[in-house]
C-alpha positions as CSV (number, residue, x, y, z in Angstrom):
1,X,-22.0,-49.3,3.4
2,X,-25.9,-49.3,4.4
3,X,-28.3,-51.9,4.2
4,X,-31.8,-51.8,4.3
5,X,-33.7,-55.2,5.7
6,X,-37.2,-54.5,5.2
7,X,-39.1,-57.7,7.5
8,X,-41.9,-57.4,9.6
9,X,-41.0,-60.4,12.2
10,X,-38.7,-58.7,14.4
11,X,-36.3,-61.9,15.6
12,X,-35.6,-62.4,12.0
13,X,-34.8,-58.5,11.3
14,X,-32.5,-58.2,14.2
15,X,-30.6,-61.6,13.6
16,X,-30.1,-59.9,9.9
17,X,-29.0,-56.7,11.6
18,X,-26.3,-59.0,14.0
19,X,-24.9,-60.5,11.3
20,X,-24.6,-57.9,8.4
21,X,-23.5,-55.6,11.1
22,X,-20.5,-58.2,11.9
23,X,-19.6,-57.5,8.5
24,X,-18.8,-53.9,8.8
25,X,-22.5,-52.9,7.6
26,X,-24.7,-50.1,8.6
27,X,-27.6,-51.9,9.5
28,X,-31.5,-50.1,9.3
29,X,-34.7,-52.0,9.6
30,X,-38.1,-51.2,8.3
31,X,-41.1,-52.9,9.9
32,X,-43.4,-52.6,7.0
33,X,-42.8,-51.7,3.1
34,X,-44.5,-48.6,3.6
35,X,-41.8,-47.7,6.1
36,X,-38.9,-48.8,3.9
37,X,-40.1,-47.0,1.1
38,X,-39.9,-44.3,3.5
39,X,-36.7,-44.7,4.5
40,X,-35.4,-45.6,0.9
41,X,-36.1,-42.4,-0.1
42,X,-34.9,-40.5,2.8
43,X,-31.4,-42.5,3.3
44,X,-28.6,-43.5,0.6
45,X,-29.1,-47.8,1.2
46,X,-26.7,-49.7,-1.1
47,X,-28.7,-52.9,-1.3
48,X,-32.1,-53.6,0.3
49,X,-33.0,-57.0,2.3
50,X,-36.5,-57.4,1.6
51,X,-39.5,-60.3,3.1
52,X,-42.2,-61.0,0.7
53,X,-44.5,-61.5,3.3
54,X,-45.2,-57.8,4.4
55,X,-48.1,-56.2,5.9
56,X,-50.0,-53.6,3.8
57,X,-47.4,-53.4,0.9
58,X,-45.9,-56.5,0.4
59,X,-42.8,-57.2,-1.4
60,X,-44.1,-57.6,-4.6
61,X,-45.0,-54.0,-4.3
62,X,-42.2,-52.8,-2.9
63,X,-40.0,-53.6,-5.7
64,X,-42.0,-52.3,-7.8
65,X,-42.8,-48.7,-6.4
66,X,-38.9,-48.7,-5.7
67,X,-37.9,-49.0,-9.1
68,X,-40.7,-47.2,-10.7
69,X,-39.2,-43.9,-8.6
70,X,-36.0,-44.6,-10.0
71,X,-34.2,-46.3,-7.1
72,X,-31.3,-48.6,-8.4
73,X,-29.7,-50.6,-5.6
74,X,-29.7,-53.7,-5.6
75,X,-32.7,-55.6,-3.9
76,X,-32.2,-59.3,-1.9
77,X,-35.6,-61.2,-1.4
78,X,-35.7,-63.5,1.2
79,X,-38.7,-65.8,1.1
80,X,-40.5,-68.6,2.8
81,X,-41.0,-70.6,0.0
82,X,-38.9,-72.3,-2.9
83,X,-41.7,-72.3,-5.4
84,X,-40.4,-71.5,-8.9
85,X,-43.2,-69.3,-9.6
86,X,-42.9,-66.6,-6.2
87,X,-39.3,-66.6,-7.2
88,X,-39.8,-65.1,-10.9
89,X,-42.5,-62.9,-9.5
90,X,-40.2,-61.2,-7.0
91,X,-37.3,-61.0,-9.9
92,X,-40.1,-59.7,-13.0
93,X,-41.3,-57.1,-10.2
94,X,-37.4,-55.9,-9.8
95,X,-35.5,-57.9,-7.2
96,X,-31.9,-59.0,-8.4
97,X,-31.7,-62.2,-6.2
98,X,-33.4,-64.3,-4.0
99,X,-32.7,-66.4,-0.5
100,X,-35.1,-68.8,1.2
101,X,-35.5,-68.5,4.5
102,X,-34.2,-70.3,6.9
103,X,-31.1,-69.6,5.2
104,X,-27.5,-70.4,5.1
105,X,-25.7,-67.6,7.0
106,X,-22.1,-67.8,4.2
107,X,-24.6,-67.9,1.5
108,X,-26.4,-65.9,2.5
109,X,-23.1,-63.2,3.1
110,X,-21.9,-64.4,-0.4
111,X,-25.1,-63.3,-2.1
112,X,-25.4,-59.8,-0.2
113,X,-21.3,-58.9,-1.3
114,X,-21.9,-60.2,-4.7
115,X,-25.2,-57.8,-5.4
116,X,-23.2,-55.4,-3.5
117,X,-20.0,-55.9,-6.2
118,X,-22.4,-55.8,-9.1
119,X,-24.0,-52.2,-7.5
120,X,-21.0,-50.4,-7.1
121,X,-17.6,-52.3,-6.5
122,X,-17.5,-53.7,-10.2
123,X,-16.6,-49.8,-11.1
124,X,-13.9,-49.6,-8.9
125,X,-12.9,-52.4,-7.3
126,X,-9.8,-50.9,-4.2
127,X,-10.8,-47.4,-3.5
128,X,-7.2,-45.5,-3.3
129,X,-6.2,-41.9,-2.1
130,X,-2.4,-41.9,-2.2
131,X,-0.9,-44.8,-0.5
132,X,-4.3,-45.5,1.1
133,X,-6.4,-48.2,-0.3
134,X,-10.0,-49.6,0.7
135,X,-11.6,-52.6,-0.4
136,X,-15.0,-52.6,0.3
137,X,-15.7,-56.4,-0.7
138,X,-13.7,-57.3,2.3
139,X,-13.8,-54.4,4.6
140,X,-9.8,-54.2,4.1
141,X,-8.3,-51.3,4.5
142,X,-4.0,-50.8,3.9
143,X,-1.7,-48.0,3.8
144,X,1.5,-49.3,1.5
145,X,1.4,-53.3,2.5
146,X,0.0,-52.4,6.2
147,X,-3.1,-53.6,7.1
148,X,-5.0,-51.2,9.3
149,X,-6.9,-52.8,12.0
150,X,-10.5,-50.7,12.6
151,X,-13.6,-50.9,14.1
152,X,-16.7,-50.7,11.7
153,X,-17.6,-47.3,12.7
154,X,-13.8,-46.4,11.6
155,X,-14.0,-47.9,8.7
156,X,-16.8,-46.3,7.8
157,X,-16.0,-43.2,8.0
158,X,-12.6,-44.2,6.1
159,X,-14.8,-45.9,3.1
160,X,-16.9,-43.0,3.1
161,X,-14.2,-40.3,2.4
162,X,-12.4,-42.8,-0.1
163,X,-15.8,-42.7,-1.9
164,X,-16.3,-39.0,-2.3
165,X,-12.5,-37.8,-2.3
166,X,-12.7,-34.4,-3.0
167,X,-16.1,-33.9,-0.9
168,X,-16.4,-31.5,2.6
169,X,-18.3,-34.0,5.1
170,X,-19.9,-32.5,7.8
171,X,-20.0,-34.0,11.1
172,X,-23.6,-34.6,10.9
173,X,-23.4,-35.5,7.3
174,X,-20.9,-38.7,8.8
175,X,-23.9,-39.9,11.5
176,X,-26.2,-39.9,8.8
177,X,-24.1,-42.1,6.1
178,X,-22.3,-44.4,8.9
179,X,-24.6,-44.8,11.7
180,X,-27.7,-46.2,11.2
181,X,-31.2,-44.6,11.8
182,X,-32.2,-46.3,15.8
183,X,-28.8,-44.5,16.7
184,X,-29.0,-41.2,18.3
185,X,-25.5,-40.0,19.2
186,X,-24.2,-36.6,19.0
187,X,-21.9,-35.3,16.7
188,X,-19.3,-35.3,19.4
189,X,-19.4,-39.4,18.8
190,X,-18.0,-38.8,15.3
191,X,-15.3,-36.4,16.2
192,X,-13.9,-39.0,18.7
193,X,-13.9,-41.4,16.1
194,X,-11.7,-39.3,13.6
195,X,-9.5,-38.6,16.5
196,X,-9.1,-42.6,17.0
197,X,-8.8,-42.8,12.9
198,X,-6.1,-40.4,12.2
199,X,-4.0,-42.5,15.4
200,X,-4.5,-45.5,13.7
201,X,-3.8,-43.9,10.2
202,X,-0.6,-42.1,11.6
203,X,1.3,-45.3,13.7
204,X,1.6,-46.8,10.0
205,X,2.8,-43.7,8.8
206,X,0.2,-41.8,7.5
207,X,0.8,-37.8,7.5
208,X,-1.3,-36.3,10.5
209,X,-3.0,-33.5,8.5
210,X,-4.3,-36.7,6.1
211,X,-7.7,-35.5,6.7
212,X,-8.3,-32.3,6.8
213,X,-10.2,-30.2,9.3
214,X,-12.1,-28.0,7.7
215,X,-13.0,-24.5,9.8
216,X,-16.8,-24.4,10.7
217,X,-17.4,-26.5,7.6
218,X,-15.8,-30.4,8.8
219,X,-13.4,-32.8,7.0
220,X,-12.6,-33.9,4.0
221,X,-9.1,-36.1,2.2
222,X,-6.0,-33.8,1.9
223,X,-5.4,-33.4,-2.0
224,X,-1.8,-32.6,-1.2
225,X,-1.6,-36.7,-0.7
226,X,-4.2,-38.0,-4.1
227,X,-1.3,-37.9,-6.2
228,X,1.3,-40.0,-4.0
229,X,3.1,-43.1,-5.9
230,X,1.8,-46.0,-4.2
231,X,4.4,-48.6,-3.2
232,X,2.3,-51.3,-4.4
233,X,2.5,-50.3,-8.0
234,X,6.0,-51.9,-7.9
235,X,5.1,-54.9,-5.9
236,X,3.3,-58.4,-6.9
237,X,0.0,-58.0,-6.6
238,X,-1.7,-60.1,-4.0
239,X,-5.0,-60.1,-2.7
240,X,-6.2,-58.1,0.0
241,X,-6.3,-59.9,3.3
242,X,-9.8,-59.6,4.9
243,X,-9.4,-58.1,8.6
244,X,-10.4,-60.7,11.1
245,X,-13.5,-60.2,12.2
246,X,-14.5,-60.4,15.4
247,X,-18.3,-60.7,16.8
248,X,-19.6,-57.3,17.4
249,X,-22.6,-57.4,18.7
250,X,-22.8,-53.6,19.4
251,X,-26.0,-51.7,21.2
252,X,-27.8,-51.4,17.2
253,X,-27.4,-55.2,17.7
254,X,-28.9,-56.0,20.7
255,X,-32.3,-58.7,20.3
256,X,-34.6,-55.8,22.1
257,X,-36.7,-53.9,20.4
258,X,-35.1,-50.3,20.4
259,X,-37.4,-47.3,18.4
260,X,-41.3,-46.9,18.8
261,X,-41.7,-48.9,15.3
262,X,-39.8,-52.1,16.5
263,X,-41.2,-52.6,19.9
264,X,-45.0,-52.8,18.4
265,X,-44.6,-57.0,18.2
266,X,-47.4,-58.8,16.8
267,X,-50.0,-60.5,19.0
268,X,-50.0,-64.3,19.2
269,X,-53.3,-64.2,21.2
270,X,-55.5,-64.0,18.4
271,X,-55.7,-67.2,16.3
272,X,-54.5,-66.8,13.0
273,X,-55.2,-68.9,9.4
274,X,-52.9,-71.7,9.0
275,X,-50.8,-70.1,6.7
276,X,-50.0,-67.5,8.8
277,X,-49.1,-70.0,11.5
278,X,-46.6,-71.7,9.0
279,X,-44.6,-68.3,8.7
280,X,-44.5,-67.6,11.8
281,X,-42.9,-70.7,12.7
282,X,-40.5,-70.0,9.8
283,X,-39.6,-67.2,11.3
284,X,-38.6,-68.6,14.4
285,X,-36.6,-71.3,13.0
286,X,-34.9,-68.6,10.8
287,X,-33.9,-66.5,13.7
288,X,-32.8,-69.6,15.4
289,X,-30.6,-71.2,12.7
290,X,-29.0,-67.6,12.2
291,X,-28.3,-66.9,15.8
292,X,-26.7,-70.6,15.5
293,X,-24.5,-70.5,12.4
294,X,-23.4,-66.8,13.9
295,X,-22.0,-68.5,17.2
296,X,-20.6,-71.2,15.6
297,X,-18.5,-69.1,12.6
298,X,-17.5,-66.2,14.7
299,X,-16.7,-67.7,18.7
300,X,-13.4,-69.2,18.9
301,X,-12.8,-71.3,21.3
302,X,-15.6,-73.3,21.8
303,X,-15.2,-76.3,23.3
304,X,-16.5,-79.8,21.8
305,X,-19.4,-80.1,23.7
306,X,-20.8,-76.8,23.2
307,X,-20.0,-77.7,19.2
308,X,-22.2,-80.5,19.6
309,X,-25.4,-79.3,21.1
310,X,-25.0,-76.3,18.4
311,X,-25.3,-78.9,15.5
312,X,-27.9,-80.6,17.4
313,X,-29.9,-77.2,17.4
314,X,-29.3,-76.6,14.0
315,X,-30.1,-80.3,12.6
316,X,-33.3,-79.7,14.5
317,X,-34.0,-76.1,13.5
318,X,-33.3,-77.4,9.8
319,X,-35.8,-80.2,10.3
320,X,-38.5,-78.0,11.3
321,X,-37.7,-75.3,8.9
322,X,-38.0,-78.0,6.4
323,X,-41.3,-79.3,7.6
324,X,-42.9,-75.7,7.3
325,X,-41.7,-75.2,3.9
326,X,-43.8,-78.3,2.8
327,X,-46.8,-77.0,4.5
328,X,-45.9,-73.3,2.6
329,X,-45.6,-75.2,-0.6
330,X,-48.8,-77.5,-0.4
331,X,-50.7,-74.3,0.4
332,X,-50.1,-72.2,-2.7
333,X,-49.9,-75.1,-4.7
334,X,-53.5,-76.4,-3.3
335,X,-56.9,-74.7,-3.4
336,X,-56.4,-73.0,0.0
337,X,-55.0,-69.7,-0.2
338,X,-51.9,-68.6,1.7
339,X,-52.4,-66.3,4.0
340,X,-49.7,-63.3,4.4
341,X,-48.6,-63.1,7.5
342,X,-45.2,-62.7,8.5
């Protein structure tokens, strides 16, 4: 699945991108809402992460230009302040949830795979092809009772095909619906991965010719295999186990700016209104509290002391964080007027 986080601060969009992109996610980030509309339109997204405070078109806007073409997916606000009142704005203008930033890193995860169940999932909930079955809530993917271990990129491909079943994909149809947009590899990239899929789909017993290669066209599922009697029809049901996931902070994850967009960071030399100030500084405690909660939920093995300082940080971070929001708060409920800048 793709995600779009639309956020101007660019420590905030790539801790987003780290941790959705733990999750199996295709991560792209837009700089501005003109971009993401941009990108919206160009790329299939299946929910969109989206700051109110945005330059030129802010989030507000956003929503509604987005729906008003006709765009569906599910859209995720994350703002800087709790106020009742920016909260029903962002929903009446089209967003279908809301997060305040800094935010809690497993609700935050919750929220994202319940729009993302309510968006698509609720129709089919296990996507099957024969004995093969993916579960996009939990990035599970079994042939029989056999839990196939994958790397995101595999299983993205995998959830892919089980989505359009009886579709051709080229190879660079593939790169554009798995990797994200800052990536640039070459189609070779994707037949190296199918190569590494059809192993791992064939040492749990999986016929070899599974996915098909099409001649001069690319693959697709093999309809000898949609009609196959799956072995768990006769089985108790039980729920999909969720494949451990490991940290993968991959080179789309790394906290450098990669494209021309991202590496055009805001200036702090020139003094800016206090409001501005305020988000900045929620920005920074946001990137820090997600960096944080990321360490602590997916490195095992971390010894007590390290465990301390972490909470430490966070307490801290948390403090802070709250701090700002008061400021934020004060400021649009007062006579000065908020300034929108971050």
């Amino acid at each position: 699945m793709k995600i779009l986080v639309v956020e101007d601060d660019l420590a905030v969009a790539q801790t987003l991108q780290i941790l959705l992109s733990t999750y199996y996610y295709a991560v792209d980030i837009a700089v501005d809402g003109e971009a993401g509309l941009e990108m919206a339109d160009a790329f299939d997204y299946d929910l969109v992460l989206l700051d109110i405070w945005l330059p030129g078109i802010d989030g507000f806007d956003f929503c509604q230009q987005l729906r008003a073409t006709g765009f569906r997916m599910p859209i995720l606000v994350l703002t800087a302040q709790d106020g009742g009142s920016q909260k029903a704005n962002a929903l009446n203008a089209g967003a279908d949830d809301y997060v305040v930033k800094p935010f809690d890193v497993e609700e935050l995860m919750a929220r994202v795979q319940a729009l993302l169940r309510r968006g698509r999932i609720k129709t089919q909930p296990i996507l099957t092809w024969g004995n093969l079955s993916v579960e996009p809530s939990s990035c599970s993917v079994r042939y029989g009772t056999q839990l196939l271990p994958l790397t995101p990129k595999e299983y993205g491909i995998l959830e892919l095909f089980l989505r359009n079943p009886r579709r051709v994909f080229s190879a660079r149809t593939i790169l554009d619906q798995v990797w994200n947009s800052t990536e640039s590899p070459g189609e070779e990239v994707v037949r190296v991965h199918l190569k590494e899929v059809r192993k791992k789909l064939k040492a749990v017993g999986v016929p070899g010719d599974f996915i098909k290669t099409i001649h001069r066209t690319g693959y697709r599922l093999n309809p000898s295999y949609a009609a196959e009697i799956t072995s768990q029809a006769d089985e108790p049901s039980t729920a999909l186990q969720r494949v451990e996931l490991q940290p993968r902070i991959q080179a789309d994850c790394q906290l450098e700016p990669q494209g021309e967009e991202q590496r055009k960071t805001p200036s702090y030399e020139t003094p800016k209104p206090g409001g501005a100030v305020a988000q900045d500084l929620n920005n920074v405690f946001t990137s820090i509290l997600g960096i944080v909660q990321f360490i602590r939920l997916t490195q095992k093995g971390i010894d007590k002391a390290t465990q301390e300082r972490l909470l430490l940080l966070e307490a801290y971070a948390k403090r802070g964080a709250s701090l700002v929001r008061q400021i934020l708060n004060f400021k649009q409920d007062g006579n000065e007027e908020l300034s929108s800048g971050a």
